[in-house]
C-alpha positions in Angstrom: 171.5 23.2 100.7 170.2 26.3 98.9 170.1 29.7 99.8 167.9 32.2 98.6 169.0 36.0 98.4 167.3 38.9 97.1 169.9 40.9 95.5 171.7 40.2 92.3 175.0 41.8 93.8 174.5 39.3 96.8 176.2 36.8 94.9 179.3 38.5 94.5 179.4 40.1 98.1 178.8 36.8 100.2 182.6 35.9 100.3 183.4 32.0 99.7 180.9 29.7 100.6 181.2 26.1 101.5 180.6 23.4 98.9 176.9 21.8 98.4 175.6 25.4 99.3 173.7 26.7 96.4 172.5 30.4 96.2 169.6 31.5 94.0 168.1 34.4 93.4 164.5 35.5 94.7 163.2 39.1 93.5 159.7 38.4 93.4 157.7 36.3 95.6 155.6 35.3 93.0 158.1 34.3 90.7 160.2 31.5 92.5 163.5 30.6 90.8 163.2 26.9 92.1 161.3 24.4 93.8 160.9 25.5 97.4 161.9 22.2 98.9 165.5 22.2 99.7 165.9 25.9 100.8 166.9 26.0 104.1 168.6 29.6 104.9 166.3 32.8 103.4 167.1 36.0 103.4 164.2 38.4 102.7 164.5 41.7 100.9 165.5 44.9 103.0 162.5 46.0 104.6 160.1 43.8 103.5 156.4 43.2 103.4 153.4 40.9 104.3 154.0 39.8 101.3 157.1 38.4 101.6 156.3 36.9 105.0 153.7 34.5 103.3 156.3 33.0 101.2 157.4 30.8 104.7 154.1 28.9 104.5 155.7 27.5 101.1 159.1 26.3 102.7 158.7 23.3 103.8 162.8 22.6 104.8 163.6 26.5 106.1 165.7 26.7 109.3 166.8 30.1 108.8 165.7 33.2 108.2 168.1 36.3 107.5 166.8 39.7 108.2 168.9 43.1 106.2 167.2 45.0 108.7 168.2 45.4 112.7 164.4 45.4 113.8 162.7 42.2 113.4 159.1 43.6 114.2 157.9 42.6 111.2 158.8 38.9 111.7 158.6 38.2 115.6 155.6 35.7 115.9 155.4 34.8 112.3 158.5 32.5 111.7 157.5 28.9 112.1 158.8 26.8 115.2 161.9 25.4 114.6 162.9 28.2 112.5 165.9 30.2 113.6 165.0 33.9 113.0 168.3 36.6 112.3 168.3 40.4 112.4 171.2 42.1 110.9 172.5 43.7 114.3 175.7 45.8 113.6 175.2 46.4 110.0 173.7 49.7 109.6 175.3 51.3 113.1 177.2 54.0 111.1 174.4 54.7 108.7 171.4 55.3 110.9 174.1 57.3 113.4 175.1 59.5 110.5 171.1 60.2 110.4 171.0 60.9 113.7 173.9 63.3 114.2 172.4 65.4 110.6 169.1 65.1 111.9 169.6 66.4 115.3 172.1 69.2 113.8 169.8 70.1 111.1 166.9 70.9 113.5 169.0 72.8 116.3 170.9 75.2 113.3 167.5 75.7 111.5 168.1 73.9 108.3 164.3 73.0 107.6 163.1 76.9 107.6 166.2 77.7 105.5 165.7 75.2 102.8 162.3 75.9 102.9 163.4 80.0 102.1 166.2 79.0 99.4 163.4 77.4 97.6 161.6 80.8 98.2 164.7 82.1 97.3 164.8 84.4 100.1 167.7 85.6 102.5 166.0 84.1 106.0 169.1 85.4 108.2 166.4 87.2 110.3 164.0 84.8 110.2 166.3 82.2 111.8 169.5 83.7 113.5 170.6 83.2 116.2 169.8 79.4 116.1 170.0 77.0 118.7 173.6 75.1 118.8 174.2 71.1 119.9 177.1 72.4 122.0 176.2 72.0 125.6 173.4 69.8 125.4 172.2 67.2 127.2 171.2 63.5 124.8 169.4 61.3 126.2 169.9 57.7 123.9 166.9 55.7 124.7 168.6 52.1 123.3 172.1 51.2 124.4 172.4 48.9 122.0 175.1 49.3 119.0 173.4 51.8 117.5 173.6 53.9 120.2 177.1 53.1 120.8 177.8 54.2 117.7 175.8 57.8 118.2 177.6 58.6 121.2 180.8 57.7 119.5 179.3 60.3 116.5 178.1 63.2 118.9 181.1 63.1 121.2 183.5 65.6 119.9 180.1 68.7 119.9 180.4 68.8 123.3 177.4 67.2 124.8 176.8 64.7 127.9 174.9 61.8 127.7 172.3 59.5 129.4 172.0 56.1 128.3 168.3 54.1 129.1 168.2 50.6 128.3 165.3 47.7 128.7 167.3 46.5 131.8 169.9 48.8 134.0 173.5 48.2 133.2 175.3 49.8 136.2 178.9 49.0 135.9 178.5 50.7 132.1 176.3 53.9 133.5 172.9 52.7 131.5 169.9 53.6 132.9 166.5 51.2 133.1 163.8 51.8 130.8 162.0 52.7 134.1 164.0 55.5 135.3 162.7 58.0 132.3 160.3 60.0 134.3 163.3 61.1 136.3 165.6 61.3 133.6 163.5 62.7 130.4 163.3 66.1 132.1 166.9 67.1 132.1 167.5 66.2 128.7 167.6 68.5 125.5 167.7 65.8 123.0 166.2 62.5 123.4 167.4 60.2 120.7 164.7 57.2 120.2 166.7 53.9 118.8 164.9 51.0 120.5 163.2 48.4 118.5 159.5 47.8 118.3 158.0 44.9 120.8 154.8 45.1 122.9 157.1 46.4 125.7 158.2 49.4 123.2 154.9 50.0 121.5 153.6 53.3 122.3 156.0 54.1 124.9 156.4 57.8 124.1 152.9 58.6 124.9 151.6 61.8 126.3 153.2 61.3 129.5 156.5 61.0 128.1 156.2 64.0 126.0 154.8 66.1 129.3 158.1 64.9 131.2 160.2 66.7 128.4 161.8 69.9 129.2 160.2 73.2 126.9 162.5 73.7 123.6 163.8 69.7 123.7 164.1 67.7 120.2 163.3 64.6 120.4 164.3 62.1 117.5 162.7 59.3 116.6 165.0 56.3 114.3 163.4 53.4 115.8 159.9 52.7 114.2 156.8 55.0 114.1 154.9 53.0 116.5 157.4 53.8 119.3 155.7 56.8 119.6 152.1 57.3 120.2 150.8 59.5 116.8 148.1 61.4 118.4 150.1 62.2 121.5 153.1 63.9 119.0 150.6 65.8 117.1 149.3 67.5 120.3 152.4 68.0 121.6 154.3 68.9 118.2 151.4 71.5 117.1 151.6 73.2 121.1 154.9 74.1 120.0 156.4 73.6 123.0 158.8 70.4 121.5 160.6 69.9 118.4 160.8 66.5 116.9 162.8 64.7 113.7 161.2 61.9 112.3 162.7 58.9 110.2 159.9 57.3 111.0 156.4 57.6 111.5 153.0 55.5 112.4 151.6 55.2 109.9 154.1 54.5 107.3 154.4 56.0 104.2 152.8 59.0 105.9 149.5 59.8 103.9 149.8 63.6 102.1 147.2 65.3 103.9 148.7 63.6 107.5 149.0 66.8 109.9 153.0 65.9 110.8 153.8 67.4 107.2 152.7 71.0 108.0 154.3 71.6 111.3 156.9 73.8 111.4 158.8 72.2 114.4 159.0 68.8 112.8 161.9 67.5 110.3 160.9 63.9 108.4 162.5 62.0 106.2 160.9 59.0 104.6 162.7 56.1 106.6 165.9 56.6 104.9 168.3 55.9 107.9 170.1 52.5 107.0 169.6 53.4 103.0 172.7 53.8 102.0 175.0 52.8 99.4 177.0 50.7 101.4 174.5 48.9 103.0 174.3 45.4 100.7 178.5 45.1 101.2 178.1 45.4 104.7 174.4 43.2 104.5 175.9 40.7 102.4 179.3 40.3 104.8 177.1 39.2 107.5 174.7 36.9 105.6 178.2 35.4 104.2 179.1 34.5 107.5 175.8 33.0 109.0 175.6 30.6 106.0 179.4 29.6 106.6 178.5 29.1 110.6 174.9 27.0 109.4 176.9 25.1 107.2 179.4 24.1 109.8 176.9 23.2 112.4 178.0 26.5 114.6 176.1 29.0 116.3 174.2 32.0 114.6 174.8 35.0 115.6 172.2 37.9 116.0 169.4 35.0 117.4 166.5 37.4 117.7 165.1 36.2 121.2 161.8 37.7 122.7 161.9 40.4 119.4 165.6 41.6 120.5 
């Protein structure tokens, strides 16, 4: 069977693969490196386009489709029947936590202002002392899944409590239902956004959800932009009354003259989260192993299933 991978590098990092598998390499969609017939496990580039998505018209023998990514918004609905579509669950935990725990310090100690005034190259002490601190506070994780796992493990040792909200409640592991945020969202001073983006999750921070959270709370958003309801943040965001740190944003890339850049309260970054240097080992491990379980006629693991 052949495989088709994006990544030069993928070759090396797939670990042994069973014989009769043949990988090829696919950069460009418009440039295929071989007749489509015959590819039966695809794994798309990190964070890829429409464009990409039109190649499955063209593969007539696909079964699988690998995602680098965790969300599989992009992909829910447009996979063919009979096609087994895989997100890459697990891979970028550590990465995306890493984001979470500098972006959340970085707005509470004030870094944004400060970087802004070393570029000034101004002293800023009284502009910004005494800043806020993460000790004490109160996170609420909406998405208990093992990215948020792995952010609790992160934010553990700065002294904070934690909430965890899921799509269903998980009592025996003290996770919340998705439906229990009206009650919950005002005691919390962070409110850390990692859920991914299905009809159910579309514009669920709306103004409502904003009005529910306390006066001074950050709330961080490493999910995807539409998550959160764009005109509702703005409001909110230019009131001054929240603080927010954006990886990602609705729309996306954020146009230059969007109002999100000029406020003062807000930190962004450009969806940078899971780009990290170790991302195609880690990628590449796991595509390694689904082609080894295909090959063997065993179960895939990470099955996206109503776009989870």
């Amino acid at each position: 069977m052949k495989v088709w991978i994006p990544h030069p590098a993928g070759r090396s990092l797939l670990g042994e693969l069973p014989s009769g598998v043949t990988v090829e390499l696919l950069t460009d969609p418009a440039r295929l490196p071989s007749s489509p017939s015959g590819v039966r496990f695809w794994v798309p580039p990190f964070l890829a386009g429409a464009d990409a998505g039109a190649l499955l018209a063209e593969l007539p023998d696909l079964e699988v489709v690998q995602l680098l990514s965790a969300g599989a918004d992009a992909w829910v609905g447009r996979v063919p029947e009979g096609v087994t579509l895989c997100d890459a669950r697990g891979v970028h935990d550590s990465a995306t936590a890493e984001w979470v725990v500098a972006a959340i310090l970085s707005a509470l100690r004030g870094f944004g202002p400060l970087a802004r005034a070393q570029a000034r190259r101004e002293w800023a002490y009284d502009e910004v002392a005494p800043t806020d601190e993460l000790a004490d506070k109160r996170v609420l994780i909406v998405g208990a899944g093992s990215i948020g796992a792995a952010v609790r493990a992160r934010l553990a040792p700065f002294e904070v409590s934690f909430t965890l909200v899921a799509r269903t409640p998980r009592p025996a592991e003290e996770v919340h239902g998705v439906d229990e945020l009206p009650i919950l969202l005002p005691e919390a001073d962070v409110v850390v956004l990692l859920v991914p983006l299905t009809e159910q999750t579309r514009g669920l921070v709306d103004e409502k959800f904003l009005a529910a959270m306390r006066d001074g709370a950050l709330l961080v958003n490493a999910a995807r932009g539409p998550v959160a309801r764009t005109s509702a943040l703005v409001a909110e965001l230019a009131s001054g009354r929240l603080r927010a740190a954006l990886d990602v944003t609705d729309p996306e890339p954020l146009p230059a003259d969007h109002p999100l850049w000029n406020l003062p309260n807000v930190l962004l970054t450009p969806h940078v989260a899971g780009s990290v240097r170790g991302l195609l080992p880690r990628a590449y491990r796991l595509v390694g192993e689904q082609v080894r379980r295909f090959a063997a006629g065993e179960p895939l693991v990470n099955r996206v299933v109503d776009g989870y």
